[in-house]
ROSEGU-922714 format. One record per residue (C-alpha): residue number from 1; residue in one letter; x, y, z. Coordinates in steps of 0.2 Angstrom, whole numbers, plus 2048, in hexadecimal, padded with zeros to 3 digits. Layout:
<atom pos="NUM" code="A" X="X" Y="Y" Z="Z"/>
...
This chain:
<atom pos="1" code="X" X="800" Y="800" Z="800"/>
<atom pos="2" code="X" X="807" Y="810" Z="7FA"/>
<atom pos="3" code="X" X="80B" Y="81E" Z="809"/>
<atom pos="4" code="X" X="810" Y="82C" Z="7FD"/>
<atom pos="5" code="X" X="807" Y="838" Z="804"/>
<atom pos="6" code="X" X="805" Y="849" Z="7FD"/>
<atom pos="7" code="X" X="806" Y="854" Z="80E"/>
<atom pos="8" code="X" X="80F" Y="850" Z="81B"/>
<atom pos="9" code="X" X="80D" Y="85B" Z="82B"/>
<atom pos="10" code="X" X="816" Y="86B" Z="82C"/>
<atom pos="11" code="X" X="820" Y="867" Z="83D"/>
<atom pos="12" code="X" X="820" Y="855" Z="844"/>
<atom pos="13" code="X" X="826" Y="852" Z="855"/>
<atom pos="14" code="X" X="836" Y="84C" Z="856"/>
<atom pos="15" code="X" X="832" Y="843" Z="866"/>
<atom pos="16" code="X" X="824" Y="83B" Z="870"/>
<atom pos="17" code="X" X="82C" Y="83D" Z="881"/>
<atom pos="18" code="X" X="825" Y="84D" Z="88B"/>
<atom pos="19" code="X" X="832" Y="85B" Z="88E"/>
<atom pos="20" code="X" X="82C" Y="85A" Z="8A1"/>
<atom pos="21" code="X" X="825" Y="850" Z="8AC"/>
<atom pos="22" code="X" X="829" Y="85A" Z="8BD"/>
<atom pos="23" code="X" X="814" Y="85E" Z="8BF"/>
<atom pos="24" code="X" X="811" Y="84E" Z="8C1"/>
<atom pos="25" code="X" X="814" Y="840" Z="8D0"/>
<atom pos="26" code="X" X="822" Y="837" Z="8D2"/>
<atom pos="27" code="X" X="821" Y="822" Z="8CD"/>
<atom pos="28" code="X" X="821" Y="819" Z="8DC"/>
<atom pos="29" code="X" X="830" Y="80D" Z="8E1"/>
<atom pos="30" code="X" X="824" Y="7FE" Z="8E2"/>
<atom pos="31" code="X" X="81D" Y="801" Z="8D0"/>
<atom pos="32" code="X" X="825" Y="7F5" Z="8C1"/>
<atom pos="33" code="X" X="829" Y="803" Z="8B6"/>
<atom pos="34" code="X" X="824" Y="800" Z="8A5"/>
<atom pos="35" code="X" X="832" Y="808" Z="89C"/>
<atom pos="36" code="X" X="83F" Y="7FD" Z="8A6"/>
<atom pos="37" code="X" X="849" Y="7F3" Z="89B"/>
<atom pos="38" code="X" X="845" Y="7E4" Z="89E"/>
<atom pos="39" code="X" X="833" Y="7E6" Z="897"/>
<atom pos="40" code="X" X="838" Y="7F4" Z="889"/>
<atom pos="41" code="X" X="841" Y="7E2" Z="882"/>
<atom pos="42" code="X" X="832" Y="7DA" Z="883"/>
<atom pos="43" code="X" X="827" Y="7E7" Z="879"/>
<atom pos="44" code="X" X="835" Y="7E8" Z="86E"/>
<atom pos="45" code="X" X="834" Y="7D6" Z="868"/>
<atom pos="46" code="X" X="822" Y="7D7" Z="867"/>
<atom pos="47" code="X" X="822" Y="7E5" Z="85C"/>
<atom pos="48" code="X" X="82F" Y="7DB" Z="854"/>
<atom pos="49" code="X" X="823" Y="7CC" Z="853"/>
<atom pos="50" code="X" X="817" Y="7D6" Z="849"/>
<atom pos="51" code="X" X="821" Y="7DC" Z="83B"/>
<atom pos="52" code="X" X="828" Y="7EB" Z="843"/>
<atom pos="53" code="X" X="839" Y="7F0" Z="83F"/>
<atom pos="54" code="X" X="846" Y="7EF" Z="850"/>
<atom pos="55" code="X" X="850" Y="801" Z="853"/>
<atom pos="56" code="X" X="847" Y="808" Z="848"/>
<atom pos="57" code="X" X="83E" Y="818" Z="849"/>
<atom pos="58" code="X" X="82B" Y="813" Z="847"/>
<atom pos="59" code="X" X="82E" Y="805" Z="853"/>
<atom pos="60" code="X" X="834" Y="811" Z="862"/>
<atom pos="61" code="X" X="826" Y="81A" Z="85E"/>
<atom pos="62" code="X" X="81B" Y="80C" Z="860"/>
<atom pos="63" code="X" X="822" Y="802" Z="870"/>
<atom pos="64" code="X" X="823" Y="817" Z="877"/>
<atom pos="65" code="X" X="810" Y="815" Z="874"/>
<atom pos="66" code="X" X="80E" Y="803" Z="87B"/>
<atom pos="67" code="X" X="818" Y="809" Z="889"/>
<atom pos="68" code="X" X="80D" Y="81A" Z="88D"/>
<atom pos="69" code="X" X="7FE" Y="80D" Z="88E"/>
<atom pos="70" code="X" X="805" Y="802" Z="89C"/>
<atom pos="71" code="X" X="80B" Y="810" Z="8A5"/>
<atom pos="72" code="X" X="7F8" Y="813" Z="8A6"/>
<atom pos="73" code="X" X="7F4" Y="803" Z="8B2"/>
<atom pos="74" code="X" X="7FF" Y="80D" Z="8C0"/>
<atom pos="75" code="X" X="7FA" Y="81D" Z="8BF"/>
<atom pos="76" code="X" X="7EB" Y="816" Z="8C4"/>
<atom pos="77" code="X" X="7E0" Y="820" Z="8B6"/>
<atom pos="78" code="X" X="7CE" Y="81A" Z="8B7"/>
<atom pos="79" code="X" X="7C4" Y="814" Z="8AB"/>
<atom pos="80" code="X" X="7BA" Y="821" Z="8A4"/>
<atom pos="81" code="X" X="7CC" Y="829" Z="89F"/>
<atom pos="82" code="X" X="7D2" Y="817" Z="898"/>
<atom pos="83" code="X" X="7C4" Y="816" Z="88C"/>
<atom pos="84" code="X" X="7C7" Y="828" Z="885"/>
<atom pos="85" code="X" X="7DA" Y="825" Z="882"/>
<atom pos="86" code="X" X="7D6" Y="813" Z="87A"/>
<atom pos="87" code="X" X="7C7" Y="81A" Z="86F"/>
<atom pos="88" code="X" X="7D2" Y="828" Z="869"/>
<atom pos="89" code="X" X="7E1" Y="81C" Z="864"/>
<atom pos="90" code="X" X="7D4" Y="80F" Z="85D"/>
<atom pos="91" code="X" X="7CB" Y="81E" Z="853"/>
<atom pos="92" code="X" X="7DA" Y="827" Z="84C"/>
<atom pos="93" code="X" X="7E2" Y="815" Z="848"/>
<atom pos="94" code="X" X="7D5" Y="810" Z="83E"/>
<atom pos="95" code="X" X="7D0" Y="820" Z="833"/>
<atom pos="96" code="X" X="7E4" Y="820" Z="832"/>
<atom pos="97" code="X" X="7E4" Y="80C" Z="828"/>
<atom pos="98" code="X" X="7D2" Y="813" Z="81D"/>
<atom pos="99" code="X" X="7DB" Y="827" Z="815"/>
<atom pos="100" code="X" X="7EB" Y="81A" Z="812"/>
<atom pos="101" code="X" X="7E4" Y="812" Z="806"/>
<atom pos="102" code="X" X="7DE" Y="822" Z="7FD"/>
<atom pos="103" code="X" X="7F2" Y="82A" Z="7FF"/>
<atom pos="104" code="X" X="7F5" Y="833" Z="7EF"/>
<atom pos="105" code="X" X="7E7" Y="83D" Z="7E9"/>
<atom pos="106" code="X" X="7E4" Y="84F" Z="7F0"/>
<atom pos="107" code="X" X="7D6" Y="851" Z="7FE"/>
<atom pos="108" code="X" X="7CB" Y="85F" Z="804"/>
<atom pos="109" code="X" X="7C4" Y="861" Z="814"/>
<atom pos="110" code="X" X="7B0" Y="86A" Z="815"/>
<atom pos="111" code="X" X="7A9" Y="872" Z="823"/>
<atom pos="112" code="X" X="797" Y="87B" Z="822"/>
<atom pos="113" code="X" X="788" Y="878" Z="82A"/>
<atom pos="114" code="X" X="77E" Y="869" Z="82B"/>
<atom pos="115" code="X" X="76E" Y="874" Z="82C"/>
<atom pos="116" code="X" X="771" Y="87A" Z="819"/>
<atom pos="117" code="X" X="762" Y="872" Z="80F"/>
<atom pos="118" code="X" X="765" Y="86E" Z="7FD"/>
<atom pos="119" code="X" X="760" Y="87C" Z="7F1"/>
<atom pos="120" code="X" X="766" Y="889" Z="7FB"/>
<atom pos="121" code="X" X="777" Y="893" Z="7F4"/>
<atom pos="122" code="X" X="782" Y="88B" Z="802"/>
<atom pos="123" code="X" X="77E" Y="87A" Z="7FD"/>
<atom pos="124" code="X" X="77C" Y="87C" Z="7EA"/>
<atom pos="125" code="X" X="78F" Y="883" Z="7EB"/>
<atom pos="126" code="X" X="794" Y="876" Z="7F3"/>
<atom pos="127" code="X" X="78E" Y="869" Z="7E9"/>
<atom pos="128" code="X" X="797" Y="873" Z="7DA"/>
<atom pos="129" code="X" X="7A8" Y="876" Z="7E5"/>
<atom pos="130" code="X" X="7AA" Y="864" Z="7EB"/>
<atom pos="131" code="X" X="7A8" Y="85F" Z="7D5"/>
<atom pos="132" code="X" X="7B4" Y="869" Z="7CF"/>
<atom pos="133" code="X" X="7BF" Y="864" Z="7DD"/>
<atom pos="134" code="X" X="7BD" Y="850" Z="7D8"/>
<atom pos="135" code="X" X="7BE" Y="856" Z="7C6"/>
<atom pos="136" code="X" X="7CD" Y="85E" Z="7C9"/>
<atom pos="137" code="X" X="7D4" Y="84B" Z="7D3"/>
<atom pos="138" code="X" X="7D0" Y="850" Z="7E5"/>
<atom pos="139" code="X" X="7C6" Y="844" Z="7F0"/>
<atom pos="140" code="X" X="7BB" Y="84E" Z="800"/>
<atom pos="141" code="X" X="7BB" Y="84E" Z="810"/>
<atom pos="142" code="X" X="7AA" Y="853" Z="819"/>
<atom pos="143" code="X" X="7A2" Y="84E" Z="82B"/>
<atom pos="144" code="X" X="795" Y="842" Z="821"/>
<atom pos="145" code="X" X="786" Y="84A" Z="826"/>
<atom pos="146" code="X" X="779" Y="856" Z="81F"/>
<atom pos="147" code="X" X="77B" Y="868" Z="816"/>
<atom pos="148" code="X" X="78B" Y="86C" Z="811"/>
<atom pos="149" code="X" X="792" Y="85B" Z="816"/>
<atom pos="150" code="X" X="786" Y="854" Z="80B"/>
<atom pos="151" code="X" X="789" Y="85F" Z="7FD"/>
<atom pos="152" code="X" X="79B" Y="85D" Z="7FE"/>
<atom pos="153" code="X" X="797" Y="84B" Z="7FA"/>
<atom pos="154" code="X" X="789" Y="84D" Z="7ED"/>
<atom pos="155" code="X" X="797" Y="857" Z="7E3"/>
<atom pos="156" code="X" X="7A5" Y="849" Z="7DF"/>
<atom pos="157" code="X" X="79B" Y="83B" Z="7E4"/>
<atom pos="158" code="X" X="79D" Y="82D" Z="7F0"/>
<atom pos="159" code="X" X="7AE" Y="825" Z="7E7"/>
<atom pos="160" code="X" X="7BA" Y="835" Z="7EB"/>
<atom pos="161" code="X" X="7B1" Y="839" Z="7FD"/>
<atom pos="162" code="X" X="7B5" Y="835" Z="80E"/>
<atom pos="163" code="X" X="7A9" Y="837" Z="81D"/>
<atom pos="164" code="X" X="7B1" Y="839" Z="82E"/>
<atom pos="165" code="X" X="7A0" Y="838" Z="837"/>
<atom pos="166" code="X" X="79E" Y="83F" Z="84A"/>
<atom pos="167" code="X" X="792" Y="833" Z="856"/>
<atom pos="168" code="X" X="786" Y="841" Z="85B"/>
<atom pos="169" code="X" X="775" Y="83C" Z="864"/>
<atom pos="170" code="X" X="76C" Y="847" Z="858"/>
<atom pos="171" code="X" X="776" Y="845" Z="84A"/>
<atom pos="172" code="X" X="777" Y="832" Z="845"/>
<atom pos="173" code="X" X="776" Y="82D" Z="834"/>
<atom pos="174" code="X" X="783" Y="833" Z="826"/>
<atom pos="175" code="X" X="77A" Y="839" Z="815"/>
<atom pos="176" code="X" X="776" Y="82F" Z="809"/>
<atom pos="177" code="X" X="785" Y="832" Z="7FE"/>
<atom pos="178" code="X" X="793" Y="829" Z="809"/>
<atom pos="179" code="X" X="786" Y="81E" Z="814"/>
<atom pos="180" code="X" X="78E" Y="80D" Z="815"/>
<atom pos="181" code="X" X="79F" Y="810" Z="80D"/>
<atom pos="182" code="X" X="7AD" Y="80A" Z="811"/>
<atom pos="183" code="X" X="7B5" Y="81D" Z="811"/>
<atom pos="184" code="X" X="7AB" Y="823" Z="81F"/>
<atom pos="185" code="X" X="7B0" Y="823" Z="832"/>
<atom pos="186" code="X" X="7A7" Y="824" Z="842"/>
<atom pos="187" code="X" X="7B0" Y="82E" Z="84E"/>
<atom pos="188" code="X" X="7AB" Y="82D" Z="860"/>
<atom pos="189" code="X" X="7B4" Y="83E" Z="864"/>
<atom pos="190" code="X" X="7B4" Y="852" Z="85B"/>
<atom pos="191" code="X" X="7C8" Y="851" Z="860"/>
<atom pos="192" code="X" X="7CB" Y="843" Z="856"/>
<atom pos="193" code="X" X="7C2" Y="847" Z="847"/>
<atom pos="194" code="X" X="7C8" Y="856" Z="847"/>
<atom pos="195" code="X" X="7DB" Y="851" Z="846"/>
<atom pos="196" code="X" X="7D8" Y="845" Z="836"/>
<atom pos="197" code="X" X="7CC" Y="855" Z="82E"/>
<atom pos="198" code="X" X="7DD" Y="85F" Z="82E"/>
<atom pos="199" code="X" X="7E9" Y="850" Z="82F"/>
<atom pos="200" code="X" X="7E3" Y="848" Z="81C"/>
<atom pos="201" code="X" X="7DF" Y="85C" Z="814"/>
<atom pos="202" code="X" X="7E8" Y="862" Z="807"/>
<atom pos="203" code="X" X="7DE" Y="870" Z="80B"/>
<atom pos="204" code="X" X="7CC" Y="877" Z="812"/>
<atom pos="205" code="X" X="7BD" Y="87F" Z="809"/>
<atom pos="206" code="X" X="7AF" Y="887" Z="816"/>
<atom pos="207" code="X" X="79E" Y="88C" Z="814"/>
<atom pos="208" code="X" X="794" Y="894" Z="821"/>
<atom pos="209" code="X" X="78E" Y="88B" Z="830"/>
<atom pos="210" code="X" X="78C" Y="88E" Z="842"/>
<atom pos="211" code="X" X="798" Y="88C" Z="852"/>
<atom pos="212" code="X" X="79E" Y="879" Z="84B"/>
<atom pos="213" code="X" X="7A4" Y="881" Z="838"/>
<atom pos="214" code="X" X="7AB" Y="892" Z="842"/>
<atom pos="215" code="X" X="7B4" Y="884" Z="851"/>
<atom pos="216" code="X" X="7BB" Y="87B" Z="841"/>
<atom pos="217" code="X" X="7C0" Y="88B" Z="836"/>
<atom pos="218" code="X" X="7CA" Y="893" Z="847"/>
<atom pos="219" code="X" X="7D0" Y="882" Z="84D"/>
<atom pos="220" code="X" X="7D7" Y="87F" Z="838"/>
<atom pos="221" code="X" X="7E0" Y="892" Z="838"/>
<atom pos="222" code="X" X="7E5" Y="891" Z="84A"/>
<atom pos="223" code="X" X="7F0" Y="881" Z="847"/>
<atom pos="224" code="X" X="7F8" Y="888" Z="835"/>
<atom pos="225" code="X" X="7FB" Y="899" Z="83E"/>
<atom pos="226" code="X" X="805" Y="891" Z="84A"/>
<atom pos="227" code="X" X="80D" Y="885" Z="840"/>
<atom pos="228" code="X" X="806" Y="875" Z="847"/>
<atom pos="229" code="X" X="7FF" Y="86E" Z="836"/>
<atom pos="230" code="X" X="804" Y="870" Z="823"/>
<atom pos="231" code="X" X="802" Y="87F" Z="81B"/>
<atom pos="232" code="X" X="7F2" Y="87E" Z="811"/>
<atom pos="233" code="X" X="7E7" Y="887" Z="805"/>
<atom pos="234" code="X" X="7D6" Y="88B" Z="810"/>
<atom pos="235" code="X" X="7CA" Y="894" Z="805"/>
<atom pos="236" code="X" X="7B8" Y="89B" Z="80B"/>
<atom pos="237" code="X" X="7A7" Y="898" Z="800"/>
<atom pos="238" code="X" X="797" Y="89D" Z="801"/>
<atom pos="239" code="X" X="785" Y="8A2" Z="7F9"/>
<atom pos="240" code="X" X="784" Y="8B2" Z="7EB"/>
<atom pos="241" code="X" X="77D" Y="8B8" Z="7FA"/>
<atom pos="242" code="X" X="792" Y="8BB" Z="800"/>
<atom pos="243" code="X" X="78B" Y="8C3" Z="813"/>
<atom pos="244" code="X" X="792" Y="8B5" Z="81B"/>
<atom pos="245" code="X" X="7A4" Y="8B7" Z="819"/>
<atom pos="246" code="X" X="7A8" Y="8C8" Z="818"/>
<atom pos="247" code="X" X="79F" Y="8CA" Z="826"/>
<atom pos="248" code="X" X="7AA" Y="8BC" Z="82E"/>
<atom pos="249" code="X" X="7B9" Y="8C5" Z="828"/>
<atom pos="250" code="X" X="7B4" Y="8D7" Z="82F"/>
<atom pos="251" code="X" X="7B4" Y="8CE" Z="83E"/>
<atom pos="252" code="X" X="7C6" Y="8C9" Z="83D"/>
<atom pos="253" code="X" X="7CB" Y="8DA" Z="838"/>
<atom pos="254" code="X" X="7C3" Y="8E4" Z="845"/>
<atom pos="255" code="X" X="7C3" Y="8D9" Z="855"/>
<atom pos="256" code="X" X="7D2" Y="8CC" Z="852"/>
<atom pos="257" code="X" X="7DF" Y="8D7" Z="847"/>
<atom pos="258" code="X" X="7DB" Y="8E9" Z="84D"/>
<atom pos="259" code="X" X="7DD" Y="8E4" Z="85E"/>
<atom pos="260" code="X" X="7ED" Y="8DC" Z="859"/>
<atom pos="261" code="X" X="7E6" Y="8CC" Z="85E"/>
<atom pos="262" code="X" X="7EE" Y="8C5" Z="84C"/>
<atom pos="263" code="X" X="7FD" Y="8CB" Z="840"/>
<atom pos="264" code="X" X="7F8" Y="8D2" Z="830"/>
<atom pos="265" code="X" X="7FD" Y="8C4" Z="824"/>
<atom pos="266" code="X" X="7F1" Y="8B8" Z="82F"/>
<atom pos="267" code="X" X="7E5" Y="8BD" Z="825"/>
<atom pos="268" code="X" X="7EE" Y="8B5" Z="815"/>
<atom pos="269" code="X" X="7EA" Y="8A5" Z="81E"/>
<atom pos="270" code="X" X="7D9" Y="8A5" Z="815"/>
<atom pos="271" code="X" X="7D1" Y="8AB" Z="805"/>
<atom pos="272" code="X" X="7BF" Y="8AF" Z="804"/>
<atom pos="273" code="X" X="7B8" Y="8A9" Z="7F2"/>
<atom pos="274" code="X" X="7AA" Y="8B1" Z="7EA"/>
<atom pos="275" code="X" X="7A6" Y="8A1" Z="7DF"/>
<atom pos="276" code="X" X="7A7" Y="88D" Z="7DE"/>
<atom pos="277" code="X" X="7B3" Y="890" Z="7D0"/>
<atom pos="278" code="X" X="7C1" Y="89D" Z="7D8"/>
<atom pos="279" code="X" X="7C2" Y="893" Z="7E8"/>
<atom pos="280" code="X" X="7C6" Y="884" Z="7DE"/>
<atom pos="281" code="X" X="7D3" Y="88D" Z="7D4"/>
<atom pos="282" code="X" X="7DA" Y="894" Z="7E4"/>
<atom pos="283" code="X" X="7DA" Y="882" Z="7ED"/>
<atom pos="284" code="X" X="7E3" Y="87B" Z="7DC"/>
<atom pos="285" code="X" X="7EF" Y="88D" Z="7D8"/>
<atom pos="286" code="X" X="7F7" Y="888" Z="7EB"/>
<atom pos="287" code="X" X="7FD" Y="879" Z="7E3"/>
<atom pos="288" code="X" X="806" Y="87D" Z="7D3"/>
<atom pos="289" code="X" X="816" Y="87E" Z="7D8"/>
<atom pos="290" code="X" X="816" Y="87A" Z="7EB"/>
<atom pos="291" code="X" X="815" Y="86A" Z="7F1"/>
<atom pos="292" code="X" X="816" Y="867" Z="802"/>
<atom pos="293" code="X" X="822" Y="86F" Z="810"/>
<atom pos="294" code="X" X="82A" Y="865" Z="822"/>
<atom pos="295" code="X" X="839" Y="86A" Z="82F"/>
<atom pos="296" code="X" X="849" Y="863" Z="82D"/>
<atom pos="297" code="X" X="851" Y="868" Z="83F"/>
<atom pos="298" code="X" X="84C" Y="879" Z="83C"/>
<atom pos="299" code="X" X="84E" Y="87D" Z="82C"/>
<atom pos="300" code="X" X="83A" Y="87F" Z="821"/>
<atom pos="301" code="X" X="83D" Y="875" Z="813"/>
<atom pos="302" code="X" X="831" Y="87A" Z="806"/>
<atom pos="303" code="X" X="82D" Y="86A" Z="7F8"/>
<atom pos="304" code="X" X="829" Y="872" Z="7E6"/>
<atom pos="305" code="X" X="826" Y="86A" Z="7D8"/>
<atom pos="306" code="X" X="832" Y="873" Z="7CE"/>
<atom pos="307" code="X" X="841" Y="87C" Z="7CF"/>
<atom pos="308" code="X" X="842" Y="890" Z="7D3"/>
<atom pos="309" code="X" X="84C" Y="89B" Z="7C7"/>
<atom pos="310" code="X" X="859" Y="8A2" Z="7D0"/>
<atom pos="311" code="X" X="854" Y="8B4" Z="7CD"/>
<atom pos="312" code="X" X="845" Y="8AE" Z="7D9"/>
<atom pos="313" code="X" X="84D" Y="8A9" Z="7E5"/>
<atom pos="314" code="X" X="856" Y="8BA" Z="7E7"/>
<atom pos="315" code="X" X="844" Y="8C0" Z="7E9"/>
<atom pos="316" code="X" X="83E" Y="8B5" Z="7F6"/>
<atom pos="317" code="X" X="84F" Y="8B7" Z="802"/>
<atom pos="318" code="X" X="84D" Y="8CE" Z="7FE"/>
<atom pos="319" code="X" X="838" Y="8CB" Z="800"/>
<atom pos="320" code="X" X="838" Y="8BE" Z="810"/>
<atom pos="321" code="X" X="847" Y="8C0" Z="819"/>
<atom pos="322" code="X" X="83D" Y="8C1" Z="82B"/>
<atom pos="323" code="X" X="838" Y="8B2" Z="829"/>
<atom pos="324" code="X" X="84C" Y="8AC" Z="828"/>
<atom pos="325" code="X" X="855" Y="8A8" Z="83A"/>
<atom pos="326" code="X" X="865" Y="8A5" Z="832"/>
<atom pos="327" code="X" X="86D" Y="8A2" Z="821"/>
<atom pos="328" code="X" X="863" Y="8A7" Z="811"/>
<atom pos="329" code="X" X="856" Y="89E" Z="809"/>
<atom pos="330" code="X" X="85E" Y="890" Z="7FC"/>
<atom pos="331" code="X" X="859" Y="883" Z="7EF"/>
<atom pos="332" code="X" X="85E" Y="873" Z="7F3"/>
<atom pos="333" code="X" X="85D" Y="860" Z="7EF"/>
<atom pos="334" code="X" X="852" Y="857" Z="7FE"/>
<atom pos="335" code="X" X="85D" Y="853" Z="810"/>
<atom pos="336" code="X" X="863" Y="844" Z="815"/>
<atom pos="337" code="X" X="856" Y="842" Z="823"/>
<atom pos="338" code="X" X="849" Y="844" Z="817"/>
<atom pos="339" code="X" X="841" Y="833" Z="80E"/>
<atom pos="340" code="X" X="833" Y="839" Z="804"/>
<atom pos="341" code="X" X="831" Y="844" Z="7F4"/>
<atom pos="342" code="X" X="845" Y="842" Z="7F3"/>
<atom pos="343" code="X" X="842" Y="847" Z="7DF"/>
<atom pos="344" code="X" X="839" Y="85A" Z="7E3"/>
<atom pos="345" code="X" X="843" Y="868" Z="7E4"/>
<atom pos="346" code="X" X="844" Y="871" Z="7F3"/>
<atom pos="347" code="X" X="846" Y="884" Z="7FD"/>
<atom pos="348" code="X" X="84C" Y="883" Z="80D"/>
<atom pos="349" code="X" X="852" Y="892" Z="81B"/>
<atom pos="350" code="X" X="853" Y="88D" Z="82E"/>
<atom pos="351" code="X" X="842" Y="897" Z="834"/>
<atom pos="352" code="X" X="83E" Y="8A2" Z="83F"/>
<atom pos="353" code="X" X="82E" Y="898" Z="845"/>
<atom pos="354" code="X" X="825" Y="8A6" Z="845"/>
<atom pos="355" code="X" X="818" Y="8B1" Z="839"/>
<atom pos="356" code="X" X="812" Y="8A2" Z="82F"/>
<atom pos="357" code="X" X="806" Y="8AB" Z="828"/>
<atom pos="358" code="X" X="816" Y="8B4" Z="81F"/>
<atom pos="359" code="X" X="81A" Y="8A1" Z="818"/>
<atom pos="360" code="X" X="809" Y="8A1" Z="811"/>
<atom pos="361" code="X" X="80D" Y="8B1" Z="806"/>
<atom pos="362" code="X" X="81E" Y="8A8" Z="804"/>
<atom pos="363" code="X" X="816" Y="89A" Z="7FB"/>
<atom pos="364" code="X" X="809" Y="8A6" Z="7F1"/>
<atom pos="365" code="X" X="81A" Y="8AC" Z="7E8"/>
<atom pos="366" code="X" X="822" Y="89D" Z="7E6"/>
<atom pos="367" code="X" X="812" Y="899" Z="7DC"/>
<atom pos="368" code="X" X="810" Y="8A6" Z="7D3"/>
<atom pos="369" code="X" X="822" Y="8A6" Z="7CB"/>
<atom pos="370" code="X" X="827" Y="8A0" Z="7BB"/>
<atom pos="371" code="X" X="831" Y="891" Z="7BB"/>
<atom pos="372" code="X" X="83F" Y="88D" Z="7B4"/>
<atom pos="373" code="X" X="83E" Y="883" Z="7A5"/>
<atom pos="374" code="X" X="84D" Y="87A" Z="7A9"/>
């Protein structure tokens, strides 16, 4: 089964071990520590017994995890935290094995209401956005229910659309479109459906909808702002009616940006689209010559799928140098940490970590170069 995966998330914990465990209790002498070596040997040849790979990466990752549960039993956690730890794991294991086998094509992610009925301009929209999308070899992402989830489906279809479904007492059933397929997942908690809408997004289209669509849209811009996930086109859509959004958006201005509550170039973070059309060529346009970006140490290394004349550059080190903590912005071959997309082009500078919304305009100029026919 092919992993090659398009995007890959913009700053990967390096480690799984906590920086500081000082606010919490001392183990007690009596207590069988489950990281002693004796049984760390034993969960390694398990994990060696099930086709994992010993001193490797992945399986220090999985015996850390194997370890963190039986460290559980001690700390005496009861059983209503047990069953929220093991449901989450369960959950995010298994939609995990379902988007793996869908790897390569581009996905959106939907928010909008499920209160939208059909025929009104919210839903028709949709329904056109999400087929241009397909047409264009995207698969969608939507919660599986009514409304905008609904017409998110209705547009590609049920082959290039995935349901990631929350268990709600007054929200039960998926739509019709994705009822019953094998691409949609029940979630038992908003937290770990939210984490796969932004972990399998290439990037997010939104339509208006009440505190759920708003939760989502902040929760989308909040982790991109701060670095926390990919760098992603996030477009908003609505009706010919257009009241939604810019109202939305004067509300960011004058409450969150004039208040310095934000940086200017947050606002780059989204684009608002006045038709089905424009927000698919924005979505699309994001891609033509970036491809995906990761931290090597602490050097942004920024995938492209074609080289930069070196005139550009120039213009990117004059036009973005804030963003640069030391050294310049160069072109380069990948790293020799990196083992994926080893045949892309790439620019890297060691980053600041900060004004990501200044990475955002970075990218809009790399796209908007011409590139060297060479």
């Amino acid at each position: 089964m092919s992993m090659d995966r398009n995007r890959q998330e913009l700053d990967p914990t390096p480690s799984t071990d906590p920086r500081n465990e000082s606010a919490v209790p001392p183990e007690k002498e009596h207590q069988r520590r489950a990281d002693s070596e004796d049984i760390t040997r034993r969960l390694d040849e398990l994990i060696a017994e099930v086709g994992g790979t010993p001193g490797s990466f992945d399986a220090k990752l999985v015996r850390d995890l194997l370890v963190t549960g039986l460290k559980l039993i001690p700390d005496g956690r009861d059983t209503g935290e047990l069953k929220l730890m093991t449901a989450a794991v369960k959950e995010l294991r298994y939609a995990y094995r379902v988007f793996a086998q869908y790897a390569k094509p581009h996905k959106v992610t939907i928010f909008g209401s499920a209160r939208t009925p059909p025929g009104h301009g919210d839903y028709e929209r949709a329904v056109v956005f999400s087929r241009l999308m397909a047409e264009a070899g995207w698969m969608v992402i939507t919660g599986a229910g009514g409304g905008i989830m609904e017409a998110g489906h209705v547009g590609p279809g049920r082959e290039a659309s995935f349901g990631v479904a929350i268990r709600l007492p007054f929200e039960t059933t998926a739509n019709e479109v994705i009822a019953g397929d094998e691409k949609l997942i029940h979630f038992r908690y908003f937290f770990t459906r939210k984490l796969m809408f932004m972990a399998q997004a290439e990037a997010i289209a939104v339509f208006p909808g009440g505190f759920g669509t708003l939760d989502e849209t902040f929760e989308s811009l909040t982790l991109v702002q701060t670095g926390k996930a990919s760098m992603i086109p996030i477009v908003m859509i609505e009706s010919e009616d257009n009241s939604y959004w810019p109202g939305w958006i004067a509300f960011v201005r004058e409450h969150l940006l004039k208040r310095g509550l934000i940086s200017e170039e947050d606002l780059d973070l989204f684009f608002f689209a006045r038709t089905p059309e424009e927000a698919v060529e924005h979505v699309v346009g994001f891609y033509r010559t970036y491809h995906s970006s990761r931290y090597v140490r602490d050097d942004l290394v920024i995938r492209m799928k074609r080289r930069l004349r070196d005139e550009d550059v120039a213009r990117l080190n004059d036009e973005f140098a804030v963003l640069v903590k030391s050294g310049s912005i160069v072109q380069r071959d990948a790293y020799a940490e990196e083992s994926d997309h080893l045949d892309l082009p790439r620019l890297a500078f060691t980053h600041t970590r900060h004004n990501f919304g200044l990475v955002r305009r970075l990218i809009d100029r790399i796209n908007g170069f011409e590139h060297d026919a060479g």
